[in-house]
C-alpha positions as a printed Julia matrix, in Angstrom:
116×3 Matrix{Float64}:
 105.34  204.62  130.17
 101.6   203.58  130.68
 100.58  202.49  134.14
  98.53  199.27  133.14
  96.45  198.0   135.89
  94.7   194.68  136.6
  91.36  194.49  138.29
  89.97  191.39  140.58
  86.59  190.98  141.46
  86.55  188.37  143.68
  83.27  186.21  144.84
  81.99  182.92  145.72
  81.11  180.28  143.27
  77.74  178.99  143.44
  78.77  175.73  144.21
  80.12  174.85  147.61
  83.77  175.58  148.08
  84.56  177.57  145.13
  85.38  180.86  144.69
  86.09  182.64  141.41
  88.41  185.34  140.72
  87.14  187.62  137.85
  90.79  188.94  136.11
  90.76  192.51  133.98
  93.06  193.84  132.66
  97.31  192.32  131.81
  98.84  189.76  134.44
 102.3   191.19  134.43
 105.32  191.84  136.35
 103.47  195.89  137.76
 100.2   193.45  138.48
 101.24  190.36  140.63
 101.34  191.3   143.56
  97.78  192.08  144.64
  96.74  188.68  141.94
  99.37  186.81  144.65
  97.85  188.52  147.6
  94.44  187.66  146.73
  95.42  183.71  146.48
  97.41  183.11  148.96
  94.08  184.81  151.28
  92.11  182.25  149.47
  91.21  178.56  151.3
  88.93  177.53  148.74
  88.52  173.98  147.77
  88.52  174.96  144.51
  89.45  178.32  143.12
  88.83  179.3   139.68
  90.51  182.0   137.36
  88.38  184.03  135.4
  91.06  184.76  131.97
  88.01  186.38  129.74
  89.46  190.16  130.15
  93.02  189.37  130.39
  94.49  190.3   127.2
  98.1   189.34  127.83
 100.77  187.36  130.39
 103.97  188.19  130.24
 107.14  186.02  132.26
 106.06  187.37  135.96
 102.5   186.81  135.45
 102.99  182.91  133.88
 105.3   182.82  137.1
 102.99  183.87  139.71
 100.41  181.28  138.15
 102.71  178.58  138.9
 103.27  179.36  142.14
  99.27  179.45  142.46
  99.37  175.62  140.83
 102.19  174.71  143.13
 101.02  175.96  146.62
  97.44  174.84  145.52
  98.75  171.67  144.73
 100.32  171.22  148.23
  97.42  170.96  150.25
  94.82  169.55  148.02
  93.6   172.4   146.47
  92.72  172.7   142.69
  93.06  175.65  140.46
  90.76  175.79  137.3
  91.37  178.41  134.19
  89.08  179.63  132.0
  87.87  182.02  129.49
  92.18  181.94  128.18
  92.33  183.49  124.99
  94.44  182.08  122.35
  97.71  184.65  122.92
  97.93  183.86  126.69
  97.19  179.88  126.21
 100.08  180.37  123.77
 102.23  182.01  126.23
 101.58  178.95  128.67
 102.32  176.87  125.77
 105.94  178.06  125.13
 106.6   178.44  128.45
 105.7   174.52  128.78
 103.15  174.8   131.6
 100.07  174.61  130.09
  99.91  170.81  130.92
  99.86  172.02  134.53
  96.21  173.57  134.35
  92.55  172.65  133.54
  91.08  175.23  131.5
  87.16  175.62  130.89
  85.21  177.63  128.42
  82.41  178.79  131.16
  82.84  179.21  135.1
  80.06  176.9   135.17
  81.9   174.14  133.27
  85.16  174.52  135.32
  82.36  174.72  138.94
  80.55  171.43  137.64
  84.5   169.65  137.54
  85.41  170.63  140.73
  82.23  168.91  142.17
  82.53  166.23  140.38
Protein backbone atom coordinates (compact mmCIF):
# COMPACT_ATOMS: atom_id res chain seq x y z
CA UNK A 1 0.00 0.00 0.00
CA UNK A 2 1.42 3.49 -1.07
CA UNK A 3 1.72 6.12 1.62
CA UNK A 4 0.17 9.15 -0.38
CA UNK A 5 0.82 12.38 1.23
CA UNK A 6 -0.70 15.88 0.91
CA UNK A 7 1.37 19.00 1.16
CA UNK A 8 0.08 22.67 2.44
CA UNK A 9 1.86 25.65 1.91
CA UNK A 10 0.17 28.04 3.70
CA UNK A 11 0.54 32.10 3.31
CA UNK A 12 -1.20 35.29 3.34
CA UNK A 13 -3.20 36.62 0.52
CA UNK A 14 -2.26 39.87 -0.75
CA UNK A 15 -5.32 41.35 0.07
CA UNK A 16 -6.24 42.13 3.64
CA UNK A 17 -7.69 39.24 5.54
CA UNK A 18 -7.05 36.43 3.31
CA UNK A 19 -4.98 33.72 3.52
CA UNK A 20 -4.51 30.97 0.94
CA UNK A 21 -3.82 27.44 1.44
CA UNK A 22 -1.75 25.97 -1.48
CA UNK A 23 -3.09 21.93 -1.56
CA UNK A 24 -0.59 19.06 -3.21
CA UNK A 25 -1.08 16.14 -3.42
CA UNK A 26 -4.90 13.70 -2.68
CA UNK A 27 -7.38 15.07 0.10
CA UNK A 28 -8.24 11.72 1.55
CA UNK A 29 -9.16 9.86 4.55
CA UNK A 30 -4.62 9.28 5.48
CA UNK A 31 -4.55 13.34 4.66
CA UNK A 32 -7.26 15.21 6.76
CA UNK A 33 -6.07 15.63 9.58
CA UNK A 34 -3.21 18.11 9.26
CA UNK A 35 -5.77 19.92 6.08
CA UNK A 36 -8.33 20.11 9.42
CA UNK A 37 -5.59 21.25 11.68
CA UNK A 38 -4.45 23.89 9.50
CA UNK A 39 -8.21 25.46 9.29
CA UNK A 40 -9.43 25.27 12.29
CA UNK A 41 -5.75 27.49 13.28
CA UNK A 42 -6.96 29.78 10.64
CA UNK A 43 -9.07 33.28 11.64
CA UNK A 44 -9.01 34.61 8.32
CA UNK A 45 -11.76 36.67 6.95
CA UNK A 46 -11.52 34.92 4.05
CA UNK A 47 -9.62 31.75 3.43
CA UNK A 48 -9.06 30.37 0.12
CA UNK A 49 -8.27 26.72 -1.12
CA UNK A 50 -5.74 26.33 -3.57
CA UNK A 51 -7.28 22.74 -5.62
CA UNK A 52 -4.60 23.16 -8.70
CA UNK A 53 -2.36 20.01 -7.43
CA UNK A 54 -5.00 18.02 -5.90
CA UNK A 55 -5.65 15.26 -8.17
CA UNK A 56 -8.41 13.47 -6.29
CA UNK A 57 -11.10 13.65 -3.08
CA UNK A 58 -12.30 10.81 -1.90
CA UNK A 59 -15.54 10.55 0.99
CA UNK A 60 -13.21 11.85 4.08
CA UNK A 61 -11.68 14.55 2.19
CA UNK A 62 -15.35 15.97 0.59
CA UNK A 63 -16.21 15.52 4.43
CA UNK A 64 -13.60 17.49 6.03
CA UNK A 65 -14.44 20.33 3.38
CA UNK A 66 -17.79 20.55 4.71
CA UNK A 67 -16.96 20.86 7.97
CA UNK A 68 -14.51 23.78 6.73
CA UNK A 69 -17.91 25.41 4.93
CA UNK A 70 -19.87 24.76 8.05
CA UNK A 71 -17.61 26.11 10.92
CA UNK A 72 -16.62 28.95 8.42
CA UNK A 73 -20.04 29.61 7.93
CA UNK A 74 -20.72 30.02 11.71
CA UNK A 75 -18.90 32.98 12.42
CA UNK A 76 -18.90 34.88 9.24
CA UNK A 77 -16.18 33.50 7.60
CA UNK A 78 -16.07 32.60 3.81
CA UNK A 79 -14.29 29.79 2.16
CA UNK A 80 -13.38 30.22 -1.62
CA UNK A 81 -12.16 27.10 -4.01
CA UNK A 82 -10.23 27.23 -6.81
CA UNK A 83 -8.04 25.77 -9.36
CA UNK A 84 -10.82 22.25 -8.90
CA UNK A 85 -10.20 20.07 -11.64
CA UNK A 86 -13.00 18.46 -13.37
CA UNK A 87 -12.74 14.78 -11.36
CA UNK A 88 -12.86 16.45 -7.88
CA UNK A 89 -15.69 19.18 -8.96
CA UNK A 90 -17.39 15.93 -10.03
CA UNK A 91 -16.91 14.30 -6.80
CA UNK A 92 -18.57 17.47 -5.08
CA UNK A 93 -21.14 17.13 -7.64
CA UNK A 94 -22.39 13.59 -6.72
CA UNK A 95 -21.91 14.08 -3.38
CA UNK A 96 -24.47 17.19 -3.78
CA UNK A 97 -22.29 19.87 -2.15
CA UNK A 98 -20.92 21.65 -4.74
CA UNK A 99 -23.72 24.33 -4.37
CA UNK A 100 -22.12 24.94 -0.97
CA UNK A 101 -18.80 26.57 -2.42
CA UNK A 102 -17.54 29.46 -4.65
CA UNK A 103 -14.98 28.24 -6.88
CA UNK A 104 -12.50 30.60 -8.92
CA UNK A 105 -10.19 29.91 -11.76
CA UNK A 106 -7.18 32.21 -10.23
CA UNK A 107 -6.43 33.08 -6.41
CA UNK A 108 -6.65 36.47 -7.62
CA UNK A 109 -10.24 36.11 -8.89
CA UNK A 110 -11.48 34.28 -5.72
CA UNK A 111 -9.09 37.48 -3.46
CA UNK A 112 -10.89 40.27 -5.64
CA UNK A 113 -14.61 38.46 -4.37
CA UNK A 114 -13.83 38.37 -1.00
CA UNK A 115 -13.11 42.20 -1.05
CA UNK A 116 -15.72 42.94 -2.82
Amino acid sequence: MSQESLHIDDQPGTQAGCRVLRLSGPLVVTTIFGFQSFVRADMSQSLIIDFSHVPYVDSAGIGALVGAYVSRQRVGRTLALVGVSQRVRHALEVTRVEQLFQFFDSVSAAEGAAVA
